[in-house]
C-alpha positions in Angstrom: 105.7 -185.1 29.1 107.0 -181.9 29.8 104.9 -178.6 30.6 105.5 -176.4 27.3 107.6 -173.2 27.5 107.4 -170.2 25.7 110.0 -171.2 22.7 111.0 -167.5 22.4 112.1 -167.9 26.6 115.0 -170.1 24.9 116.4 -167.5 22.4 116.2 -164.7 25.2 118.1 -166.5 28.2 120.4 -168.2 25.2 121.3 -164.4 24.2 121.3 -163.1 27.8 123.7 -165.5 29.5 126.3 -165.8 26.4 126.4 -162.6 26.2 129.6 -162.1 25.2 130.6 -165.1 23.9 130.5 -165.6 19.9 127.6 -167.1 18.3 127.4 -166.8 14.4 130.3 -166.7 12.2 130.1 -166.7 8.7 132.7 -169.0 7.3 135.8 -166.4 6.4 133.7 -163.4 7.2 132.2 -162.2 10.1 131.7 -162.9 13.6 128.2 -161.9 15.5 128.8 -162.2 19.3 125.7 -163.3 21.3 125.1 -159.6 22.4 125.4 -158.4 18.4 122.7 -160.8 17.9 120.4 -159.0 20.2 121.3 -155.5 19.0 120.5 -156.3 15.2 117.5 -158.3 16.6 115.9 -154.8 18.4 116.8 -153.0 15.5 114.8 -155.5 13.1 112.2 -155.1 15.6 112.0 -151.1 15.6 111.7 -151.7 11.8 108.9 -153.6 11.8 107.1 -151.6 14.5 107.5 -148.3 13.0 106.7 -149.9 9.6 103.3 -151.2 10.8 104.3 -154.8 10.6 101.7 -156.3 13.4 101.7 -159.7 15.5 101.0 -162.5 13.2 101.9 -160.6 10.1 103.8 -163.1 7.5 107.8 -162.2 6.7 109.6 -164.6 4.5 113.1 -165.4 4.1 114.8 -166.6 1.2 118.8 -166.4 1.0 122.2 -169.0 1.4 122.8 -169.6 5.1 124.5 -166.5 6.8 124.6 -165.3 10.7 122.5 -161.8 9.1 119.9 -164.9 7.8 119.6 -166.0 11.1 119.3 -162.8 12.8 116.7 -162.0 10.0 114.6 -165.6 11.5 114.8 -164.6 15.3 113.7 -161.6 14.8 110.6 -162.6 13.0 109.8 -164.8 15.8 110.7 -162.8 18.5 108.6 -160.0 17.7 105.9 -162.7 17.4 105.5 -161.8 13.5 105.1 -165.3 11.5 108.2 -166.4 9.5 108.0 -168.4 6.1 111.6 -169.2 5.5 112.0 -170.4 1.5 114.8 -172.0 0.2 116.9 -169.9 -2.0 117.6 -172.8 -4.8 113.9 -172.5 -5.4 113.4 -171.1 -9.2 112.0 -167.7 -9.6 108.3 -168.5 -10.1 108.6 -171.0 -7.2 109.6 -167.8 -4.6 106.7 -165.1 -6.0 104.0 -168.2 -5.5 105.1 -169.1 -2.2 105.4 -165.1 -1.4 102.1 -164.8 -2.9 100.2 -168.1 -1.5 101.8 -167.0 2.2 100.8 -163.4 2.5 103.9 -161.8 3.5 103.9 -158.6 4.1 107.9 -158.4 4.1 110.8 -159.9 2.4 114.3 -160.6 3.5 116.2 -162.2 0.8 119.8 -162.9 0.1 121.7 -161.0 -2.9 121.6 -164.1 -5.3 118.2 -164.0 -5.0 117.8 -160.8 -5.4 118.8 -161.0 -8.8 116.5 -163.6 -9.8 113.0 -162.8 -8.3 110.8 -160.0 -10.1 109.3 -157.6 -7.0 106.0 -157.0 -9.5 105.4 -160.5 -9.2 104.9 -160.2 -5.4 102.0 -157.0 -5.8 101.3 -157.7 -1.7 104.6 -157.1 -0.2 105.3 -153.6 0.9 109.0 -154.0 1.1 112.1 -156.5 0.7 115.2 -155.8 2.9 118.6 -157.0 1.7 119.9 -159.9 3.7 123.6 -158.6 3.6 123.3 -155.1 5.2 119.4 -154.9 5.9 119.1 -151.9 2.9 115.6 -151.6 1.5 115.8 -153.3 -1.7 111.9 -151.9 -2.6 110.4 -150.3 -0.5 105.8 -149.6 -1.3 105.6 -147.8 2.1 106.5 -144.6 3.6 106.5 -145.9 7.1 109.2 -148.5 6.3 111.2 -146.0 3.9 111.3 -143.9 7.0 112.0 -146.7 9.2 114.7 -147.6 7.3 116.2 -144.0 6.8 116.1 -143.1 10.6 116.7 -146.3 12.5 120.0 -145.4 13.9 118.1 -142.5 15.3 115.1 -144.4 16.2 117.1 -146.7 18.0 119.2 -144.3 19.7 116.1 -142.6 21.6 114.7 -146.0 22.7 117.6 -146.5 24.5 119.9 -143.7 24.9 122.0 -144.9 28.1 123.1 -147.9 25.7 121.5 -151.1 24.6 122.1 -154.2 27.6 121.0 -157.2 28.7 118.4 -156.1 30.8 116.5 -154.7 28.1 115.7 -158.0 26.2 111.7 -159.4 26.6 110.5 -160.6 23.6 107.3 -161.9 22.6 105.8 -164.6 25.3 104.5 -167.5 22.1 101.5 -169.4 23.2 101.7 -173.5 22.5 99.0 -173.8 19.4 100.3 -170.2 18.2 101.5 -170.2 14.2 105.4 -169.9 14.1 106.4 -170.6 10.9 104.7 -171.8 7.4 107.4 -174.2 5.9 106.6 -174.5 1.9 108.6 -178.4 0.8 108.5 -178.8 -2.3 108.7 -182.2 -2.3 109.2 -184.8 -4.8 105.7 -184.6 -6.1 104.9 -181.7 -7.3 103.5 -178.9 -6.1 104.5 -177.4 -2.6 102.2 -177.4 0.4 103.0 -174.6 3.0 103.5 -176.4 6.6 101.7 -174.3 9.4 104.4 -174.9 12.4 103.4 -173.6 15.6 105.7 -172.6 18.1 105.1 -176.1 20.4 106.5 -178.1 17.2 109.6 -175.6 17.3 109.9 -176.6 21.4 109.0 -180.0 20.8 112.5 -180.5 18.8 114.6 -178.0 20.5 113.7 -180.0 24.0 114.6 -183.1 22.4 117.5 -182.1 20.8 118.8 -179.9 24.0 118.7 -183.4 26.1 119.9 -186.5 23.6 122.4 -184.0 21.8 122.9 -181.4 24.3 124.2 -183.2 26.9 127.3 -185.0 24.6 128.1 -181.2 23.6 128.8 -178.2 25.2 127.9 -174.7 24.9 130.6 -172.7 23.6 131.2 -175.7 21.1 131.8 -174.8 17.3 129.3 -176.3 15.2 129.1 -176.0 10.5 125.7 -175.7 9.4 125.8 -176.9 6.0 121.7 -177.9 5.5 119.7 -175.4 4.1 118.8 -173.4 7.2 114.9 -172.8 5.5 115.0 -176.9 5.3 113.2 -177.8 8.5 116.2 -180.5 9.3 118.7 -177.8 8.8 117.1 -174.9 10.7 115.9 -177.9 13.7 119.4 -179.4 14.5 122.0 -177.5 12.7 120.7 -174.1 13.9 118.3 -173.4 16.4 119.7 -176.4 18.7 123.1 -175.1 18.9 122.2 -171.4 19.2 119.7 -172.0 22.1 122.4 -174.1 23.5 125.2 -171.5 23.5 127.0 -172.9 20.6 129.2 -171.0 17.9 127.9 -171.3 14.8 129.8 -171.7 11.4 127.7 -170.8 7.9 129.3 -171.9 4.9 128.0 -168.6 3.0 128.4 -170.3 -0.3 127.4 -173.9 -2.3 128.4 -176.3 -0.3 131.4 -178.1 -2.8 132.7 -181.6 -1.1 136.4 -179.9 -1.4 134.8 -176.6 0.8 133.0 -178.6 3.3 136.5 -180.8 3.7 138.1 -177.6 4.5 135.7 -176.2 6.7 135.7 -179.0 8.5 139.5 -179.1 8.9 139.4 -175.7 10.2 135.9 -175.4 12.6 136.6 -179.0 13.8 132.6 -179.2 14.5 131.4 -181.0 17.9 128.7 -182.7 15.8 128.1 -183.7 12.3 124.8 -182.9 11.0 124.2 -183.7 7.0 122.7 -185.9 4.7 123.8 -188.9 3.0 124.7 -187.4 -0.4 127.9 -185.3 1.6 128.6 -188.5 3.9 128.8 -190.6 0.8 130.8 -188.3 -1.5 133.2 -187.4 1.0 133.8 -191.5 2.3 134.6 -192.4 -1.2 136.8 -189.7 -2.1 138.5 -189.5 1.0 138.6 -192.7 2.8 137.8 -195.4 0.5 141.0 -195.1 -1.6 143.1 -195.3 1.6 141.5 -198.6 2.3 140.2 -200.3 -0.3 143.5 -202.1 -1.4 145.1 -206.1 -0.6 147.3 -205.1 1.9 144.8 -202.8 4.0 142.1 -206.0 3.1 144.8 -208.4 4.3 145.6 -206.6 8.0 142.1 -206.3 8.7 142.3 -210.1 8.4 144.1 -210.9 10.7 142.7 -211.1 14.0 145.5 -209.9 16.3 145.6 -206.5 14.8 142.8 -205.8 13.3 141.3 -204.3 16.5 143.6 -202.0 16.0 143.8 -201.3 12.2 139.9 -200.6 13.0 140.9 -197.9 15.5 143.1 -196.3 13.0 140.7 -196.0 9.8 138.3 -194.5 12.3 140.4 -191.7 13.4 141.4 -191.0 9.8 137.1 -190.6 9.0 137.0 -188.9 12.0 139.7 -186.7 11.0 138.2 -186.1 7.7 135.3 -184.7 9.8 137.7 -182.2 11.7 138.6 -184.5 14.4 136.4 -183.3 16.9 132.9 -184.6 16.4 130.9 -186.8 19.1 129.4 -188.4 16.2 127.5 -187.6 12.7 124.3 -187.6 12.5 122.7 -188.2 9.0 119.2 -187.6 8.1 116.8 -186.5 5.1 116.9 -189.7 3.0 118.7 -193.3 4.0 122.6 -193.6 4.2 123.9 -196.3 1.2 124.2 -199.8 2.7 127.8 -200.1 2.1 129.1 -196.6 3.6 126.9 -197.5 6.6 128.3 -201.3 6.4 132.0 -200.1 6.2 131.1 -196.9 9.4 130.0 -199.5 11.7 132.3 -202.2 10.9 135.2 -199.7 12.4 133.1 -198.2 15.2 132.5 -194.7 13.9 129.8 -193.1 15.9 127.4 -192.6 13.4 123.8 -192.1 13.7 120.4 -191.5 11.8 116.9 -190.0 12.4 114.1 -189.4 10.6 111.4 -186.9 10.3 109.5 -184.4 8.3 108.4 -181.2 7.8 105.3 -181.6 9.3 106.7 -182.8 12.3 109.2 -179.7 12.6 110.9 -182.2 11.6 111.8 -184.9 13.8 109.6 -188.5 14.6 112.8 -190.9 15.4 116.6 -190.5 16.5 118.7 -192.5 18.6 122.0 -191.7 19.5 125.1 -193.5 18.1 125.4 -195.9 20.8 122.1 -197.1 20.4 122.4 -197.0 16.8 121.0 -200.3 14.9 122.3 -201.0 11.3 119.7 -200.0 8.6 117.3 -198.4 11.3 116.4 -194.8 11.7 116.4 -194.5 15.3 113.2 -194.7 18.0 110.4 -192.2 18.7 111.5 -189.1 19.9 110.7 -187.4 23.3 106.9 -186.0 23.2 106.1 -188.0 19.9 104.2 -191.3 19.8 104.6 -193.7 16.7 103.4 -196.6 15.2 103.2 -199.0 11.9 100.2 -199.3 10.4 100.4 -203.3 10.1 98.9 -206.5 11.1 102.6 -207.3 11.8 105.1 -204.3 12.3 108.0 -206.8 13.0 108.0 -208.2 9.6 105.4 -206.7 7.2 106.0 -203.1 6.0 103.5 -200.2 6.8 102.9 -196.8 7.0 104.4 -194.8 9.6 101.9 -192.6 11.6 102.8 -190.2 14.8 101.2 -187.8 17.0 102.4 -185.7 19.6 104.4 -182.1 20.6 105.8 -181.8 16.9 102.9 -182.8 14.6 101.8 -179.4 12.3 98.6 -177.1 12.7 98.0 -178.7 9.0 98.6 -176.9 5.9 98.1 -173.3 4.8 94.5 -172.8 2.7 94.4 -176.4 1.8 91.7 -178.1 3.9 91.8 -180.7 1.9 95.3 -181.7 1.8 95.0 -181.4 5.5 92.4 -184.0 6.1 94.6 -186.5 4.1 97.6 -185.9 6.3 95.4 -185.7 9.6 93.1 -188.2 11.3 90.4 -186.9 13.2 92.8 -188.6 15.8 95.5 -186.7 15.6 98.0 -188.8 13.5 100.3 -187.8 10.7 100.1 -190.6 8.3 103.7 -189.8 7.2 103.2 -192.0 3.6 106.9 -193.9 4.4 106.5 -197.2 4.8 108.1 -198.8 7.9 109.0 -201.9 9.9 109.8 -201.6 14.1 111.9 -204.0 15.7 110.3 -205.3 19.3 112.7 -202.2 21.1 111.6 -199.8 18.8 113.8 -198.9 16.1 112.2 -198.2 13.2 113.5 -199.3 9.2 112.1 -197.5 6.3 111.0 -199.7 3.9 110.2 -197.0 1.2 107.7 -194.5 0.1 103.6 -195.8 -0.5 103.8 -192.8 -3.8 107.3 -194.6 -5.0 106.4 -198.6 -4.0 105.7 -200.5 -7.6 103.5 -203.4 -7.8 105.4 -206.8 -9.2 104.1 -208.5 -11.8 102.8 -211.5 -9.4 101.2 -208.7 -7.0 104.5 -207.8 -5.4 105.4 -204.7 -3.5 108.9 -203.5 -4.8 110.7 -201.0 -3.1 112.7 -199.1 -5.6 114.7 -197.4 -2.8 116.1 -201.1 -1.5 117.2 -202.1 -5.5 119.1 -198.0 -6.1 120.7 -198.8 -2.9 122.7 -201.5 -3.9 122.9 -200.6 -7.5 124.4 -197.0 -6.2 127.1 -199.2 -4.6 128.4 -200.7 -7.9 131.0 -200.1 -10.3 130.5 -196.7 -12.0 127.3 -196.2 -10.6 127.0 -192.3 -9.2 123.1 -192.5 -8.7 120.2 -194.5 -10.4 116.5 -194.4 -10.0 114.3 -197.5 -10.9 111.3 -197.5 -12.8 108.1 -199.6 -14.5 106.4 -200.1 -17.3 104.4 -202.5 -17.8 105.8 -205.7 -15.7 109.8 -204.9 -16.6 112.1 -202.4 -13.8 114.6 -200.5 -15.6 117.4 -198.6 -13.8 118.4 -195.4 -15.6 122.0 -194.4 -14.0 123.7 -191.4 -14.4 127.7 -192.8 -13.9 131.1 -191.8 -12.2 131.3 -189.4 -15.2 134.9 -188.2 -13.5 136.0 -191.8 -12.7 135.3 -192.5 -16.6 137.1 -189.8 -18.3 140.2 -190.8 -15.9 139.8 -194.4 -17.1 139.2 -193.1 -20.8 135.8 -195.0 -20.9 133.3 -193.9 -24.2 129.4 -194.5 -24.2 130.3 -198.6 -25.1 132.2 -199.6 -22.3 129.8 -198.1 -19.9 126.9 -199.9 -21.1 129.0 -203.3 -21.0 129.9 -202.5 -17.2 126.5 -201.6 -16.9 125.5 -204.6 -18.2 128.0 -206.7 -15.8 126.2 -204.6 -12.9 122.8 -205.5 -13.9 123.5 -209.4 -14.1 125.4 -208.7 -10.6 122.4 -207.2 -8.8 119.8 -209.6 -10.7 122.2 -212.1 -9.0 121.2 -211.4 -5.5 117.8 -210.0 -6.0 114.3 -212.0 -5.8 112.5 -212.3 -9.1 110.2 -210.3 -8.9 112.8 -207.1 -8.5 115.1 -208.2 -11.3 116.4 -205.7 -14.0 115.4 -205.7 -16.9 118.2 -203.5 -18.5 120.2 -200.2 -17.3 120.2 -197.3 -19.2 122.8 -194.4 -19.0 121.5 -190.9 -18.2 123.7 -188.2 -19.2 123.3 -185.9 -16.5 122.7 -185.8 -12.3 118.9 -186.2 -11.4 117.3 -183.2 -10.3 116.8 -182.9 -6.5 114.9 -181.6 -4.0 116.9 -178.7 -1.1 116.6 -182.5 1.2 118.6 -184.2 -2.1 116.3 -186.3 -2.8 115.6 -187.1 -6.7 112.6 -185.8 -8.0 110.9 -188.6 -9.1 107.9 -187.3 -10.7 110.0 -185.6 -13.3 111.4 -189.1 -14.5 108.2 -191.3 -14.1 107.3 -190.8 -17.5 111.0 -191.0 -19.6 111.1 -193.6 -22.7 113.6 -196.4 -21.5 
């Protein structure tokens, strides 16, 4: 295992030896070069010095993805100060509790949010800063006002012969030292706030700086699309590629299939990061039309060319992708069975990892050419992992890992913490796993979401909505109990249907053919009992995973 170095070192020789290069774009706005980066960094950090904000001092950061967001996050750490970076599709109530349960002392946020939060509702801050431009939104202190009013000026005397290089030293973070608190909300309930500290942060970056790093270069143009206060998103999609000398994209606004398509047509990324949900959507709008018909099923028949028929689909996906991707990476919940069928049946370099937020986030990833169907990659560099099972090979248990990435615990919640964290050091992760004999591990399903069969039987709802979601009209479904019946209630292809002039009645009766379908290849004990239409998509976490907890308790 590798000594640990100061995470901040990264940022600083990252900024330092690109200096001129670019580094943050916001998609069709503006460009921050590596050396812009560090001037709006020392600015931020005169602010917060001549507003009183000390070392370990909590500033969170809630706003859509921007290059002024990210400048916003390196400050906070550079100047040692603790950031607590909230997603912005968080409700209103959801943002002043986290505000109020972290302590921040300052707020960056972005201008939608702006308009939704309520600054009484957040008595302890002493000031919020607009993400766009860095104006004082509120402002309870005369320091900061000041600050604010006379930073030009402030700045100006600290370095009058002009701002360089040479001036750049930020804070020197200690391994066990808090970084970040990371607040997921989930898809039980309440959020817990993640205590990071800044060997978690090195932990991934190392990682991902070797098994990603060395398949892309610096100077390459990579899209972040994730939420960059999602630990996934801010892990791989941002602080990888900045520390590596990358150019970053932000798509500044929601991420709609039809603007990612373009963005990706005209950044032509060196990497794909993303979830499923985007992978999906975009395969069967895009692709899936092109080849799902007899005479494309017919030439991939036949064995003399369709070696080469195979080569062709895969440069049209990889077009679709901007043409220029080592390979997509997809993480955050498991890719559907038949998209991940169909990639690897024509050699697309696609890839999965798992993690968490507790982990900073990453526990497994392999690369594409290690990639095993249905698996979510091996343990990562400086993390250990195992399966809590008589028989990891075949019988599914919880995950558990210890190691470089695994969290402090979780803020003012001792309790919580001792349920996550053996007096050994693991993370019992609650996913429930299998590992092949070389490692690759296959999610199984969550211990909160696993049902119990009528006969005693563990059903994994995941492993039935997969194959459901792959049927006629299906757009998503989540499986329930009660008593000793499973019920599916799916929302459909509500666009599909309207095209195809479908009413209420003909979707229940395909409905019905997909229920008998799925029953047909299903054990007993994870048989449907019926599928019932839900008129609207499931509610999601920032990750897109459906918030089950709201639905556990629907009349079917």
């Amino acid at each position: 295992m590798k000594t640990f170095q100061s995470f901040n070192s990264y940022i600083e020789k990252s900024i330092v030896d690109n200096w001129y290069k670019d580094a943050l774009t916001d998609y069709k706005g503006i460009t921050l070069q590596y050396h812009d980066v560090a001037r709006k960094i020392e600015k931020l950090h005169i602010l917060f010095e001549n507003s009183g904000v000390k070392r370990g001092d909590k500033i969170a950061i809630c706003g859509r993805n921007s290059a002024n967001w990210a400048v916003a996050f390196f400050a906070t750490l550079t100047y040692g100060a603790v950031a607590v970076p909230i997603v912005h599709e968080f409700n209103a109530e959801q943002i002043h509790n986290i505000v109020n349960h972290s302590e921040s002392k300052l707020m960056f946020v972005g201008d939608v949010v702006a308009k939704t939060i309520t600054p009484k509702e957040m008595p302890a801050l002493e000031g919020i800063i607009n993400i766009p431009d860095y104006s004082l939104m509120e402002s309870r202190s005369e320091q900061l006002t000041f600050a604010r009013e006379h930073l030009n000026e402030l700045f100006g005397k600290k370095y009058p012969n002009a701002f360089r290089a040479k001036h750049i030293n930020y804070h020197h973070d200690s391994a066990e030292e808090l970084a970040l608190i990371n607040y997921t909300s989930g898809t039980t309930g309440f959020s817990k706030g993640v205590m990071l500290p800044y060997r978690a942060l090195w932990g991934n970056l190392d990682f991902c700086l070797d098994a990603i790093g060395s398949h892309v270069a610096p100077g390459s143009r990579t899209l972040s699309i994730l939420p960059m206060a999602h630990m996934y998103g801010m892990a791989v999609e941002f602080i990888f590629p900045f520390c590596h000398g990358c150019h970053l994209f932000f798509l500044t606004r929601l991420p709609s299939p039809a603007i990612i398509a373009q963005a990706f047509a005209d950044i032509k990324p060196a990497i794909v990061i993303s979830v499923p949900l985007i992978i999906d959507k975009i395969i069967r709008k895009a692709i899936f039309p092109k080849v799902q018909n007899n005479k494309m099923r017919l030439l991939l028949n036949m064995p003399v060319i369709s070696k080469k028929v195979k080569q062709k689909i895969c440069e049209q996906v990889l077009g679709v992708f901007g043409g220029n991707a080592y390979e997509v990476v997809v993480g955050g919940a498991a890719l559907n069975q038949e998209i991940e069928s169909f990639l690897t049946s024509i050699d697309f370099p696609i890839t999965t990892g798992y993690g968490a937020t507790e982990c900073a986030p990453l526990i497994t990833f392999s690369d594409h050419n290690d990639f095993a169907p249905g698996s979510c990659g091996t343990p990562v560099a400086h993390m250990e992992v195992k399966i809590d099972s008589p028989d990891p090979e075949n019988v599914p248990g919880e995950i558990i890992t210890r190691g470089t990435n695994v969290m402090l615990g979780y803020y003012k919640n001792e309790e919580a913490t001792r349920e996550a964290l053996d007096k050994d050091g693991w993370y019992h992760t609650g996913d429930l796993a299998t590992m092949s004999k070389d490692g690759h591990v296959f999610i199984r399903g969550r211990i909160k979401n696993m049902l119990l069969g009528a006969n005693g039987q563990n059903v994994y709802p995941e492993e039935i909505e997969d194959k459901l979601n792959s049927m006629t009209m299906v757009n998503e479904s989540l499986v329930l109990q009660q008593g000793d019946k499973l019920f599916a209630l799916v929302y459909p292809n509500m666009e599909e249907a309207h095209s195809m002039g479908f009413n209420n009645e003909d979707l229940e009766s395909i409905m019905e053919q997909n229920r008998q379908e799925l029953n047909a290849i299903m054990p007993a004990y994870c048989k449907l009992s019926a599928i019932r239409l839900h008129p609207e998509e499931f509610e999601k976490t920032p990750k897109k995973s459906i918030k089950r907890y709201l639905y556990k308790d629907i009349e079917l």
